[in-house]
N, C-alpha and C positions, 0 to 999 in steps of 0.2 A: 176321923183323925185318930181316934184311939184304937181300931183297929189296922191301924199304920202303925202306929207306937208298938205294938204287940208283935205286929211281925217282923220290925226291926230289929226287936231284944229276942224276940226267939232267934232271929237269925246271929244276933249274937250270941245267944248260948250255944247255937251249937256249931258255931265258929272255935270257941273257946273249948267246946269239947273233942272239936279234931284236936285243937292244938297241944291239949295236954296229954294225949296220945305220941306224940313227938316227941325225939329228946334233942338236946346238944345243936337247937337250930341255930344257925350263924348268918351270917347273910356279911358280903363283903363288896366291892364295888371299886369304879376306876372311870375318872373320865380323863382322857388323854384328847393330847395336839399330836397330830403327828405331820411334820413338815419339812420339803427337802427341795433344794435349789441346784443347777447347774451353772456352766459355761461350757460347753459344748460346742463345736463348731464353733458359729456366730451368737452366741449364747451370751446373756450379761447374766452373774449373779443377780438374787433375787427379781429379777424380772418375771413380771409373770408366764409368758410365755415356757419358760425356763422350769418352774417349780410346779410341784404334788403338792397338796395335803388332803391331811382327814380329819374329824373329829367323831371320836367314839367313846360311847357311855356303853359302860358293862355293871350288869348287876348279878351277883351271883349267892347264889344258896346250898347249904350241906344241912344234912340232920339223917337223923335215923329213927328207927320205932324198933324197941328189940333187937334183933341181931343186925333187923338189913338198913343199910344205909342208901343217902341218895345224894344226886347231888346234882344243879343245875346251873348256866349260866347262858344269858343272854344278852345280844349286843347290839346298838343301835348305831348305824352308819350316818353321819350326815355331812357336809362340807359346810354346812352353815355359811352358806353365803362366800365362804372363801373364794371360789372358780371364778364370780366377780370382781372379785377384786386383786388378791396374793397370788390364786394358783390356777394354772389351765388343766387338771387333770388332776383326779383322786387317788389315795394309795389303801386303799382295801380290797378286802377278795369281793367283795361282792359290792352291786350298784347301791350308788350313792340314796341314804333316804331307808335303805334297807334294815328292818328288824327283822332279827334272826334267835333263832336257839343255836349256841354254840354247843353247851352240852348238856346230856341231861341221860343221868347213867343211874344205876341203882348198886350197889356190894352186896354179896351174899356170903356169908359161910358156908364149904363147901368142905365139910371132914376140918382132920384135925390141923391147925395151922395153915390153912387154904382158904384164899378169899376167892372169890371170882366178882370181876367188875364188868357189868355189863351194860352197854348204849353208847352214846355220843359220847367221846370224850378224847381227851389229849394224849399226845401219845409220845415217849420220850426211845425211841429206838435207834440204832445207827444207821439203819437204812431206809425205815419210814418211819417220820415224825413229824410233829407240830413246831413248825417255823414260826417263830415270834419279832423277826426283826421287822414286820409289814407294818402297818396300821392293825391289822386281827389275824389271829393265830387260825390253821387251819385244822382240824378236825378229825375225829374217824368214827366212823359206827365199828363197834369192836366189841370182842367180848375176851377177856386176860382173868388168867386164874395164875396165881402166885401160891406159891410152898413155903413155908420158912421152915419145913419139921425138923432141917438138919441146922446143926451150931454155923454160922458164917457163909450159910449155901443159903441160895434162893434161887427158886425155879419156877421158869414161866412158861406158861406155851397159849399162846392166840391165835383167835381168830380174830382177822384185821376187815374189814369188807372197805369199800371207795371211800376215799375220802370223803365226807358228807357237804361243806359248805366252803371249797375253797375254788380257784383255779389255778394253774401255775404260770411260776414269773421268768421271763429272760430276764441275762443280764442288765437288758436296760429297764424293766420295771416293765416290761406289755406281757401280754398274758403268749402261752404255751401251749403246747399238748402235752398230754403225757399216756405213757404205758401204764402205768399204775392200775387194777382190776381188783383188790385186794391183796391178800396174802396169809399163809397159812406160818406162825414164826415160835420157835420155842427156844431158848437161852439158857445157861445157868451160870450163875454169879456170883462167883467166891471173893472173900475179903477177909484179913487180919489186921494186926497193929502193924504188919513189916511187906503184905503180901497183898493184892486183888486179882482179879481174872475174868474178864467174862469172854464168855463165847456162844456165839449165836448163828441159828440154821433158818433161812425162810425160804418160802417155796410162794416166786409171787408169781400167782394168776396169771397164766397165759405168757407171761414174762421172763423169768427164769428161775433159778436156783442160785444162792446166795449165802454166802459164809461171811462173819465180822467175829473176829479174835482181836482183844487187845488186855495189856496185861501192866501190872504198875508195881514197881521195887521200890522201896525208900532205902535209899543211898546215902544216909548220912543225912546233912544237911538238904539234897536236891531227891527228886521225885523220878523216874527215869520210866517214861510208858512205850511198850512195842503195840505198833498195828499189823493186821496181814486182814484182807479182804478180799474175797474172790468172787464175781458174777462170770453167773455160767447162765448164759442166754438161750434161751428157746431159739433153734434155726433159721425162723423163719422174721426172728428179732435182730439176730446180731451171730456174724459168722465165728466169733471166736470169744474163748473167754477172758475175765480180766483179772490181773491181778495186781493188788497194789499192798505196799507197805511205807511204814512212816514211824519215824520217832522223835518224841518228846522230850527236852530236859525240863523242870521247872523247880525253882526254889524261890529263897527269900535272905536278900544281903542286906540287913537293919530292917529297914521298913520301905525295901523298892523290893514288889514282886518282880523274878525275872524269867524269862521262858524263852526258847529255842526249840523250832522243830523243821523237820525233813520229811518230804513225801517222793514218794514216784509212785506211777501206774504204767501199766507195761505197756508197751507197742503192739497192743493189738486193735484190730475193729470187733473192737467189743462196747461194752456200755461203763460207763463211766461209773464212780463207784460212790455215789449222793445218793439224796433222799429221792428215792424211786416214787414219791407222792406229791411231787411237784416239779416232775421232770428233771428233776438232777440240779434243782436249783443252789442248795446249802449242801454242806457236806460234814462229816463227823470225822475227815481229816483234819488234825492238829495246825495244818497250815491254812487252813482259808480264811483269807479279810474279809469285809465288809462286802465287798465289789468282787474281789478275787474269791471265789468262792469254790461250789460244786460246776458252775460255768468256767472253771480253768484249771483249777488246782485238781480236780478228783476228773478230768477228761484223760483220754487213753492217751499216753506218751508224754502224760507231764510232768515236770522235777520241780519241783518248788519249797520255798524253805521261809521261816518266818522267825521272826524277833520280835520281842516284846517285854516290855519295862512298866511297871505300875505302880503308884503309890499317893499319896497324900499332902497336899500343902495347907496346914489347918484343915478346913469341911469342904478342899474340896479335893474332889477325884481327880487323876489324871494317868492315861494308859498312851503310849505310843508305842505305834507297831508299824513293820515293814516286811511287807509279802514280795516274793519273785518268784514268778512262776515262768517257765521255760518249756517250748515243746516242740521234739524235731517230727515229728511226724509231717508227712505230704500235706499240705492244703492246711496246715494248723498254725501258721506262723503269726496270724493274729491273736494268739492264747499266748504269746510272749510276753507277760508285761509284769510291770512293778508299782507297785500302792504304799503309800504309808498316810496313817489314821493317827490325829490324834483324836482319843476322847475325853471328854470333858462331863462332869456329874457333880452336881452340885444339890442343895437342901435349901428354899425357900420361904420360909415358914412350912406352910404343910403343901407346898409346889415340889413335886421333883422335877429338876431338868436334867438334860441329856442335848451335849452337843456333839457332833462329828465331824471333823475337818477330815476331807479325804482330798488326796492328790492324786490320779491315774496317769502312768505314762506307759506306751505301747512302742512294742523296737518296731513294726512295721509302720511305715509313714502315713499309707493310707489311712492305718486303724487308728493311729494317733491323732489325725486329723480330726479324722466324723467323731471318738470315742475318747478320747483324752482331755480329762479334766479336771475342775477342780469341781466338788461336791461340798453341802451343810446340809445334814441332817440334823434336827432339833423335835428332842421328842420331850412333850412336858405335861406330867399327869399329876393328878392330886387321887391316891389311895384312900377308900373308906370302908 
């Protein structure tokens, strides 16, 4: 017994001795609901037949020793018994039950005002990034070096490899293929008190070539941002290239956020101008809902425009918006369609919820049929 007791405190000494080698550790965490219902076709709200969910616990950790930092998070998949009873079918990238490392990247000092972050991790780019609207966000093996040497500039250039732990989604929530092979992406991003700019060049694997400029004036009272976006596709990807642009207004009348934007992408057969890492699922155009997404609004030949109003009644949230998306191109007449969202966000002791009321209506008959309806999504996490 007493040499049990001995190796237990040595093993806590030199637990205790990694650990004071550490600095700044945090550890931060989330377990969320995440659940959503249709009417579809022959569809009843909340019917099981009808509705997704998931329930996932994430735990995650940051610290550094000296200059280099780290940082991890991992996620645990399960429906807890939900598919018995509430929902026919799960909404995470990966199988039900699944524990995963979402990320686990380390920072390095690289020269003077140069970080490099390298491994798993999140990625916020206009044309591949980490989608958050799922039950779990999806990933990348990456490695980004960032500049700040200059005043108001910042400069990046990565290397992006596959996505690490995701699949991609159709507009109905079933999984995808994608182009996606990595990509090689370098950016620089200006900003003042009256001015912003970024502009950014990738070169995705085997895929194509890719340009995103967008730029942002303050105008007084309103916020005014231009987009231009070009894919230029490998030949043996897509015969021609794309371009699309879009503009923003956004301001604030009392205390009701408001926003208006415009998109089109050109009439060509080219690729659509979305997050190239989940098959053109979301988009970083200013117009895409919920639903209406990089599956409508960022497809070749489409004009679409959106509205939206935000604000507060007491604690709680409320945002309504309405998308219309429109596309004459041959054989596209089911990208016709119009959405409006309300959301709802509210604080319950230490609950946050998230509701979504969505409506979808389609000008084709057939597609309003099989694909028009009403939606609830309820997502409801407790932060630790």
């Amino acid at each position: 017994m007493k040499k049990i007791i001995l190796s237990v405190a040595a093993a806590a000494m030199a637990l205790t001795t990694t650990a004071s080698a550490l600095e700044d550790i945090k550890v931060n965490g989330q377990a969320k609901l995440w659940y959503e219902t249709n009417d579809k076709a022959a569809n009843d709200l909340f019917d099981q037949g009808a509705s997704s969910g998931e329930v996932v616990f994430k735990l995650g950790m940051t610290g550094k020793q000296g200059n280099v930092g780290f940082g991890t998070t991992v996620y645990q998949t399960s429906t807890m018994g939900l598919e018995n009873n509430l929902v026919s079918g799960t909404r995470t990238n990966t199988a039900n039950g699944d524990m995963y490392v979402g990320e686990a990247y380390i920072t390095v000092p690289a020269g003077a005002k140069t970080l490099v972050k390298f491994g798993k991790q999140e990625l916020d780019t206009p044309l591949a990034f980490s989608e958050r609207w799922n039950a779990t966000p999806n990933t990348f093996n990456a490695a980004v070096a960032i500049n700040n040497s200059i005043d108001n500039l910042t400069l990046i250039g990565a290397y992006v490899g596959q996505d690490s732990n995701s699949v991609d989604w159709k507009s109905d929530g079933t999984p995808s293929s994608s182009l996606f092979d990595g990509a090689l992406a370098a950016a620089a991003l200006y900003k003042n008190d009256m001015f912003g700019a970024n502009a950014w060049y990738y070169q995705l694997r085997s895929t194509a070539k890719a340009v995103w400029v967008d730029a942002t004036v303050n105008a007084g009272p309103a916020k005014i941002t231009g987009y231009y976006a070009s894919m230029m596709p490998e030949a043996a990807v897509a015969p021609e290239d794309t371009d699309a642009y879009a503009v923003k207004v956004a301001g604030k009348v009392s205390a009701v956020s408001l926003m208006a934007a415009y998109s089109s992408v050109s009439d060509d057969n080219g690729l659509p101008v979305a997050n190239t890492a989940t098959g053109f699922k979301k988009t970083k155009l200013p117009t895409a809902g919920v639903y209406t997404d990089g599956v409508y609004v960022a497809q070749n030949g489409s004009d679409a425009f959106k509205v939206k109003a935000a604000g507060k009644i007491g604690s709680t949230g409320l945002a309504l918006q309405y998308i219309d998306n429109s596309n004459d191109m041959a054989g596209k007449a089911a990208l016709d369609t119009q959405e409006i969202d309300l959301i709802i966000t509210q604080k319950v002791g230490d609950v946050n919820l998230k509701a979504i009321l969505m409506n979808r209506d389609f000008d084709d008959a057939a597609t309003d049929t099989a694909s028009g309806a009403n939606h609830v999504r309820i997502i409801a996490s407790v932060n630790f």
